[in-house]
C-alpha positions in Angstrom: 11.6 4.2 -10.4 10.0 7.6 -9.4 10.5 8.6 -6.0 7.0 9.5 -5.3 5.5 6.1 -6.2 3.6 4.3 -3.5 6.4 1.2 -3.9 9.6 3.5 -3.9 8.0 5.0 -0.7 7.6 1.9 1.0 11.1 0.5 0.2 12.3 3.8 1.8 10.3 3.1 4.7 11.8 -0.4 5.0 15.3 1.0 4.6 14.4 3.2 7.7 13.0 0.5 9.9 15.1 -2.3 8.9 13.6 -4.4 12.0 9.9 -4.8 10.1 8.7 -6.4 7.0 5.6 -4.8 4.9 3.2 -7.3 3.5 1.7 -5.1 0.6 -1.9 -6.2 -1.0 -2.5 -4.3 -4.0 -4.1 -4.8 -7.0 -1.8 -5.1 -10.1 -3.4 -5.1 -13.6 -6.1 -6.1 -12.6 -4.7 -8.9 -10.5 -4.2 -9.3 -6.8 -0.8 -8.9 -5.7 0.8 -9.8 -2.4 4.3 -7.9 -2.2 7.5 -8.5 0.8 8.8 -5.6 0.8 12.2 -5.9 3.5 15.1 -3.9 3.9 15.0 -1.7 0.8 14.0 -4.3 -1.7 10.6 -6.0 -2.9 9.3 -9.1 -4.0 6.1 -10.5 -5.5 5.0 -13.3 -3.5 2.0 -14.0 -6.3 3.8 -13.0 -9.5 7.5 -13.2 -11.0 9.9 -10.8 -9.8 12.5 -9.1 -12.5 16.1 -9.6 -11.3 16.6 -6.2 -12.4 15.9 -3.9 -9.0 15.2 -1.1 -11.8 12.4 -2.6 -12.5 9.5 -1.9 -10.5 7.2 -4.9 -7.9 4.7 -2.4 -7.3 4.1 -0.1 -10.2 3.3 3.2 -10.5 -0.6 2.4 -11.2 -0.9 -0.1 -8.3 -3.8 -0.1 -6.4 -2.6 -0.6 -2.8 -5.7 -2.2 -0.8 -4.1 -2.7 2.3 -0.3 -3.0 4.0 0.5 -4.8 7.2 3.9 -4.0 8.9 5.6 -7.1 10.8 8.3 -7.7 12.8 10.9 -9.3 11.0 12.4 -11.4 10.4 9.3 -12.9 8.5 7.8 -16.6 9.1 4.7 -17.4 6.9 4.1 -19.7 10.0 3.8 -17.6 12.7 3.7 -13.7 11.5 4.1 -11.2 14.2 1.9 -8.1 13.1 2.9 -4.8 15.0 0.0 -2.7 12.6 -2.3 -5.4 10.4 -4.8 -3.9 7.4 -3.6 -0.4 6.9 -5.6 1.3 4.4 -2.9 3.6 2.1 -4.0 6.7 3.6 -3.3 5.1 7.3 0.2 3.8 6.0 0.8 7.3 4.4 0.7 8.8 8.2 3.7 5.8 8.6 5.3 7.6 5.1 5.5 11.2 6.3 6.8 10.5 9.7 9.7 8.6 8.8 10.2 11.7 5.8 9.8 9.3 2.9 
């Protein structure tokens, strides 16, 4: 995976605040996508994941529509936003202060 993709970037960011979870919504082919994206690693929570980490969740041509960063650990229950709807430009501010 290139480094400079928008779901490299945001793994990076997870690796550096392993406390949060990023809830990713971004359109995939055409699709809606809803990514977990926690401690380094990312999975679809609308489409199949690859076993292979190689391969990317989020791929280069992803449209992302809006990220919400959560403390973790995650419970679809009773999710505790710390920043909720984040366009990509507001979460690229998040991106360059951590140096990712």
């Amino acid at each position: 995976m290139s480094t400079t993709t928008p779901g490299y970037r945001l793994e990076q960011y997870s690796l550096k605040h392993p406390q949060v979870v990023l809830l990713v919504q971004a359109l995939v082919e055409g699709e809606m996508d809803q990514v977990l994206i926690f401690k380094g690693f990312s999975s679809s929570l609308v489409r199949p994941t690859a076993f292979d980490p190689d391969v990317p969740v989020l791929p280069a041509t992803a449209a992302i529509q809006a990220v919400d960063i959560l403390a973790g650990p995650y419970t679809p229950e009773s999710p505790r936003y710390l920043h909720q709807g984040l366009s990509w430009s507001q979460m690229l501010t998040f991106l360059d202060n951590a140096g990712v």
